[in-house]
N, CA, C and O atoms as CSV, one atom per row, in Angstrom:
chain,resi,resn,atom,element,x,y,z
A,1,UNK,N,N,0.846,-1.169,0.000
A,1,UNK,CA,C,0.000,0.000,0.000
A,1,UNK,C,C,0.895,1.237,0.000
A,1,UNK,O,O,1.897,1.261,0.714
A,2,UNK,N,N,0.561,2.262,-0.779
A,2,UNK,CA,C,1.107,3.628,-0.800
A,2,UNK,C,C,0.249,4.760,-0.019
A,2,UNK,O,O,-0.969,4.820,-0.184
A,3,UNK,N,N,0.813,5.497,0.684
A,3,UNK,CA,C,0.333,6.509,1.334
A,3,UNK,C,C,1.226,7.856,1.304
A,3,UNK,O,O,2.404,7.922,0.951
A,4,UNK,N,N,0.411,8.906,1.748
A,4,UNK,CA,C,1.341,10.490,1.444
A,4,UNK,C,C,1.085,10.947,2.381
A,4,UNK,O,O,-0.035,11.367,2.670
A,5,UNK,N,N,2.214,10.977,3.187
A,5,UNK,CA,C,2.253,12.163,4.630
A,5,UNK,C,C,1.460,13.584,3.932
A,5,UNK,O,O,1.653,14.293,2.945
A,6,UNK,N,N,0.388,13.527,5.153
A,6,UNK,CA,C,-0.058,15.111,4.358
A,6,UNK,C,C,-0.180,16.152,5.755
A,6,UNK,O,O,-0.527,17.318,5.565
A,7,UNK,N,N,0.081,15.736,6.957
A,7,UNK,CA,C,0.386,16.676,8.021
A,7,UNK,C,C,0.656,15.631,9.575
A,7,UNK,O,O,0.171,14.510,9.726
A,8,UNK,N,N,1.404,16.245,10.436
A,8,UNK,CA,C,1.305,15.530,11.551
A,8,UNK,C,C,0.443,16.427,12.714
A,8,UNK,O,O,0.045,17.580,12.880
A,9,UNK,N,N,0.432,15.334,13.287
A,9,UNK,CA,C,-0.777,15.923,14.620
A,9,UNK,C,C,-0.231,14.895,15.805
A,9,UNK,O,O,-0.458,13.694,15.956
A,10,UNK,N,N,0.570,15.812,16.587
A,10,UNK,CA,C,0.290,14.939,18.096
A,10,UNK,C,C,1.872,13.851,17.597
A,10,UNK,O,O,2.850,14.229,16.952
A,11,UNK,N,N,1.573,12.345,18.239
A,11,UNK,CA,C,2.252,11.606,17.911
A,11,UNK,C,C,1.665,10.958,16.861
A,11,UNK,O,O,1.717,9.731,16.937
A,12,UNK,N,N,1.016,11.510,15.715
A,12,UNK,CA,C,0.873,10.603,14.309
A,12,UNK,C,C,1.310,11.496,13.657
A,12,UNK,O,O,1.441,12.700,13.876
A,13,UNK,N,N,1.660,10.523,12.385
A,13,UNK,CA,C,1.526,11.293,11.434
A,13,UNK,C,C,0.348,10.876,10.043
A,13,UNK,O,O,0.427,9.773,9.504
A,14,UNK,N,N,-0.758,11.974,9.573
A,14,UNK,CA,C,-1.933,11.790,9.069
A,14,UNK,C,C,-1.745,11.587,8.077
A,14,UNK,O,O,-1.631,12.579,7.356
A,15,UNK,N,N,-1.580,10.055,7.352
A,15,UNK,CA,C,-1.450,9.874,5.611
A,15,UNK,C,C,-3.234,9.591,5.064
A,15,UNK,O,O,-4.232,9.171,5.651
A,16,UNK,N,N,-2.928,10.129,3.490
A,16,UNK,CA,C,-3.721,9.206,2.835
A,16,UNK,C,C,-3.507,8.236,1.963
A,16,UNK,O,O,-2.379,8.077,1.496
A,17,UNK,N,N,-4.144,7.750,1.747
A,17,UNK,CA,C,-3.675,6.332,0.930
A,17,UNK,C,C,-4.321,6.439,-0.347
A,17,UNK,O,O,-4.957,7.455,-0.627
A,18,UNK,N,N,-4.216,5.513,-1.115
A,18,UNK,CA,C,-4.586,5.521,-2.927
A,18,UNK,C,C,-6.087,5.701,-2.896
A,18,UNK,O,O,-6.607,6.193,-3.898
A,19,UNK,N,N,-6.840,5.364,-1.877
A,19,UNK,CA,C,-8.642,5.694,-2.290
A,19,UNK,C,C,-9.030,6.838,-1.648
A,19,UNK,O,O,-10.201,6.894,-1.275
A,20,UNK,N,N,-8.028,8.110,-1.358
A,20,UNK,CA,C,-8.398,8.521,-0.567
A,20,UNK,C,C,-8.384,8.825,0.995
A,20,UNK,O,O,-8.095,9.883,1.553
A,21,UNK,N,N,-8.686,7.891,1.423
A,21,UNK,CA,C,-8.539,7.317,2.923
A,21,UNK,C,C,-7.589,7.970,4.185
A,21,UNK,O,O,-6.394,7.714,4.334
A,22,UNK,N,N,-8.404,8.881,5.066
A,22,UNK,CA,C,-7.021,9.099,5.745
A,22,UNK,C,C,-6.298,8.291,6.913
A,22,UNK,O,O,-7.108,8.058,7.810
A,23,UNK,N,N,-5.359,7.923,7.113
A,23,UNK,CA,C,-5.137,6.810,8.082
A,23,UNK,C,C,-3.938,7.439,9.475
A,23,UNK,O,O,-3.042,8.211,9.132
A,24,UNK,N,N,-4.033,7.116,10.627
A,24,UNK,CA,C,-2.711,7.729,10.822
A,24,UNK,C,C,-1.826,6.701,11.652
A,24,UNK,O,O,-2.177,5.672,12.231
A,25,UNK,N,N,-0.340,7.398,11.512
A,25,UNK,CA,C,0.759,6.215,11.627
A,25,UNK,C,C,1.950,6.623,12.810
A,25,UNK,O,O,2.827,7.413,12.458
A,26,UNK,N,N,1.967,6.212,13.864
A,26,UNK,CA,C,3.073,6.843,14.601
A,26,UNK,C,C,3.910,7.197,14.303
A,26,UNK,O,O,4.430,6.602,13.359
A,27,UNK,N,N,4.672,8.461,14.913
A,27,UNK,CA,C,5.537,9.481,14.204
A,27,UNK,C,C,6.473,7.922,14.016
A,27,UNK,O,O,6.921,7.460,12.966
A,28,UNK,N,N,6.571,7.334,15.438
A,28,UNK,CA,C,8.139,6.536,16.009
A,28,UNK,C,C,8.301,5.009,14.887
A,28,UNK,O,O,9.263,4.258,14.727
A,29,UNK,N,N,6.953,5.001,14.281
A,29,UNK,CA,C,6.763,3.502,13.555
A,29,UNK,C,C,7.582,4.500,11.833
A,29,UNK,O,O,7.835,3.715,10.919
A,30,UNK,N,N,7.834,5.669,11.605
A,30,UNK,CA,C,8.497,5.977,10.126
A,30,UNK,C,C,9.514,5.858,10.003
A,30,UNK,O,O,10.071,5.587,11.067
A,31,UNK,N,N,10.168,5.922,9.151
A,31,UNK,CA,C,11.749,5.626,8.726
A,31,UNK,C,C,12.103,7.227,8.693
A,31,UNK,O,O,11.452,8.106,8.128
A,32,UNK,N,N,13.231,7.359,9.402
A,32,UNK,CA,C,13.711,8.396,9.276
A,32,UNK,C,C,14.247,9.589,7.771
A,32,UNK,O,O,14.945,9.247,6.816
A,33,UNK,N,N,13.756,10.718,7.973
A,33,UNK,CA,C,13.334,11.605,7.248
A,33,UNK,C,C,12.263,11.654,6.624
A,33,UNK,O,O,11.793,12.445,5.807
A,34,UNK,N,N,11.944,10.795,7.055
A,34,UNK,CA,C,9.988,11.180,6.564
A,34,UNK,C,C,9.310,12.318,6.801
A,34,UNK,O,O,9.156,12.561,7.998
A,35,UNK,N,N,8.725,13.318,5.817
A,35,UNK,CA,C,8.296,14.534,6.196
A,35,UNK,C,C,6.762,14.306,5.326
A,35,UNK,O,O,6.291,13.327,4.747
A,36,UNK,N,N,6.259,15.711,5.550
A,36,UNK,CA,C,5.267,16.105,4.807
A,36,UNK,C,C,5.577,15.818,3.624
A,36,UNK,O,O,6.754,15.852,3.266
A,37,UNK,N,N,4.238,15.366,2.510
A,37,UNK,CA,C,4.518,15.203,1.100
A,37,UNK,C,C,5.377,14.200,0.889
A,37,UNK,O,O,5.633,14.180,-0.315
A,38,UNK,N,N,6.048,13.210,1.564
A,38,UNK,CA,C,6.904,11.794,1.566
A,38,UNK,C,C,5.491,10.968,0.935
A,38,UNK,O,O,4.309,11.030,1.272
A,39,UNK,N,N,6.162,10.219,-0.079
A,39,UNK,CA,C,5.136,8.718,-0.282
A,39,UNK,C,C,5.533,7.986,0.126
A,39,UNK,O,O,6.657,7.757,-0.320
A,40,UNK,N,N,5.059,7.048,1.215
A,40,UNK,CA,C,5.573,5.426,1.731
A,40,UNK,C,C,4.792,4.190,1.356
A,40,UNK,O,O,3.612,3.994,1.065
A,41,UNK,N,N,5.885,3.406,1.469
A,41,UNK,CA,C,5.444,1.909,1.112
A,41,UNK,C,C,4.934,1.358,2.258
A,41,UNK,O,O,5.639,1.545,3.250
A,42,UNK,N,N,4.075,0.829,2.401
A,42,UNK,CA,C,3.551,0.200,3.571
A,42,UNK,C,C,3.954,-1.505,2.900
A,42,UNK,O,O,3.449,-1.833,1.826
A,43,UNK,N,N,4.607,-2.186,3.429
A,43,UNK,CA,C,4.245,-3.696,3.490
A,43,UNK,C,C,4.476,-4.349,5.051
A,43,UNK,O,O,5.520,-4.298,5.701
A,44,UNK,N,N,3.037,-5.050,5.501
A,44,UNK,CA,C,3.265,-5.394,6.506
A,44,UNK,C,C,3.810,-4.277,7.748
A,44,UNK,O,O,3.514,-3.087,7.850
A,45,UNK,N,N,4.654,-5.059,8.588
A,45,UNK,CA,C,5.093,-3.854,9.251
A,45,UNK,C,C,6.049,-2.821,9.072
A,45,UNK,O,O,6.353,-1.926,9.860
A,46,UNK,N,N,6.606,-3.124,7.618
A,46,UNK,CA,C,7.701,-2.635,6.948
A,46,UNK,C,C,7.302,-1.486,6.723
A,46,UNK,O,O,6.082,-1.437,6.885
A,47,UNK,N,N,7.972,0.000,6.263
A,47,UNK,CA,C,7.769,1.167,6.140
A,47,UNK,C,C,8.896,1.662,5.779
A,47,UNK,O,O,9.869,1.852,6.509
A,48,UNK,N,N,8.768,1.968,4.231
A,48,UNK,CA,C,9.797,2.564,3.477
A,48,UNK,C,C,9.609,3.637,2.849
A,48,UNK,O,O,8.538,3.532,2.252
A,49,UNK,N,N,10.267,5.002,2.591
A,49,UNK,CA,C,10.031,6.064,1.446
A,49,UNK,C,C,10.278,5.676,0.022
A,49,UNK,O,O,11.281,5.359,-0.617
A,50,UNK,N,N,8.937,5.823,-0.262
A,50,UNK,CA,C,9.385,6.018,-1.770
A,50,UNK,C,C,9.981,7.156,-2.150
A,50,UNK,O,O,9.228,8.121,-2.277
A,51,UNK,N,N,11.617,7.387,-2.462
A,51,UNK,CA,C,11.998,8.324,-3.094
A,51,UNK,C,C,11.686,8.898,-4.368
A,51,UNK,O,O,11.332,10.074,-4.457
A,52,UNK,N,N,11.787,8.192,-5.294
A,52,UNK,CA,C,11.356,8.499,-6.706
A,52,UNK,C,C,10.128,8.935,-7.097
A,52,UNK,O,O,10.013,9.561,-8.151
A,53,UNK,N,N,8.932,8.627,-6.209
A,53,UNK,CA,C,7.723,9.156,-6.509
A,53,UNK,C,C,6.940,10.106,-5.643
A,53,UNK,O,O,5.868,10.685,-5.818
A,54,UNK,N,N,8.035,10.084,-4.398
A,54,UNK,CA,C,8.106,11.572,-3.786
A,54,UNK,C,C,8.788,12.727,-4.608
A,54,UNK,O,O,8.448,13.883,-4.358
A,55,UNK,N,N,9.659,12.497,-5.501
A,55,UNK,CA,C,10.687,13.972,-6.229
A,55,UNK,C,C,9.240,13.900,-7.165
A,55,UNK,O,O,8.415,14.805,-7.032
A,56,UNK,N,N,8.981,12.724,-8.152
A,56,UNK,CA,C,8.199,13.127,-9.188
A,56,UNK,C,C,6.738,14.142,-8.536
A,56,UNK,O,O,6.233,15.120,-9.088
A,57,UNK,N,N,6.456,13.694,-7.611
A,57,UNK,CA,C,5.199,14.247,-7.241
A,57,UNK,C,C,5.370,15.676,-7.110
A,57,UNK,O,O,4.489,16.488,-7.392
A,58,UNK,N,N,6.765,16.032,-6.586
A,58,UNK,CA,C,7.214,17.160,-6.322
A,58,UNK,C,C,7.235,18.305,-7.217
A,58,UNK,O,O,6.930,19.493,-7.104
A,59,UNK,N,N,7.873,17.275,-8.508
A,59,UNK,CA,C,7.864,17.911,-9.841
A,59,UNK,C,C,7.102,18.060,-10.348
A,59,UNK,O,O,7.470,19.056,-10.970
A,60,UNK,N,N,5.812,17.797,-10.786
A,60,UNK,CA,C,4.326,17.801,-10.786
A,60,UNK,C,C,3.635,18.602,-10.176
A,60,UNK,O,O,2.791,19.258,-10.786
A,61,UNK,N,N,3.842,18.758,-8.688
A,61,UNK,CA,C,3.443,20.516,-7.986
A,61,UNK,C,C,3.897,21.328,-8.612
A,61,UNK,O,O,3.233,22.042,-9.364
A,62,UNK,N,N,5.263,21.419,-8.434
A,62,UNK,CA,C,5.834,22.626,-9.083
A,62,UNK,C,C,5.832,23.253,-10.553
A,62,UNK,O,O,5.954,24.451,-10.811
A,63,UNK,N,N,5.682,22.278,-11.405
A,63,UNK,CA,C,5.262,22.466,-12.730
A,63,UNK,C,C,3.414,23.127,-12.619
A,63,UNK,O,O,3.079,24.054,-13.357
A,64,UNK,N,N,2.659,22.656,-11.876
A,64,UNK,CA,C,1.471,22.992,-12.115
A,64,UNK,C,C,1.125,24.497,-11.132
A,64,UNK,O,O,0.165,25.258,-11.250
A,65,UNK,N,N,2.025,24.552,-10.381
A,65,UNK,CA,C,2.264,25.797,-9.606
A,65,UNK,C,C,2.771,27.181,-10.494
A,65,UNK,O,O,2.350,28.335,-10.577
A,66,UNK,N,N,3.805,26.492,-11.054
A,66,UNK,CA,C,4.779,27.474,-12.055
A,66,UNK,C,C,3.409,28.316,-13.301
A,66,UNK,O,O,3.339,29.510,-13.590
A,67,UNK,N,N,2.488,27.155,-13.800
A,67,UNK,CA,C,1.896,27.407,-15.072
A,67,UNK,C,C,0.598,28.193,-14.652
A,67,UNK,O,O,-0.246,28.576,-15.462
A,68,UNK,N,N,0.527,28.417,-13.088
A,68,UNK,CA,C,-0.571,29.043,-12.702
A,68,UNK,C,C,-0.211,30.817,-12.169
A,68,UNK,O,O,-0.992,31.715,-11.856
A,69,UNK,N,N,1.400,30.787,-12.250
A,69,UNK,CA,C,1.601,31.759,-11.983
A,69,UNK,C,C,2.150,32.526,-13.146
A,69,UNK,O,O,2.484,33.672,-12.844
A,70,UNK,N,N,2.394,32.069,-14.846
A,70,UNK,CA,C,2.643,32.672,-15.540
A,70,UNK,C,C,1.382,33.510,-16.530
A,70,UNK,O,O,1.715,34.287,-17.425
């Protein structure tokens, strides 16, 4: 399962996941440097950043940010 840090609160941190869904995940259960806007892999109890589709997503804001301000 994929999910996107989209803010923390307290000791979670509040993802949503691919349908939507908001779920939340202890700060202490993430892999370190996990921030806002991070995509993670959920398998099992495993918890990994997706790097590559955290930059792309990134790049995708910023491109659609850029074309709203020209």
């Amino acid at each position: 399962m994929r999910v996107i840090i989209d803010r923390f609160e307290g000791p979670y941190a509040v993802c949503e996941d691919e349908n939507r869904k908001m779920i939340n995940i202890e700060k202490t259960k993430l892999p370190k440097g996990a921030k806002e806007g991070s995509v993670l892999i959920i398998q099992g109890n495993n918890i990994e950043i997706d790097y590559n589709e955290t930059e792309n997503r990134k790049k995708r804001i910023k491109k659609l940010m850029d074309s709203l301000w020209e």
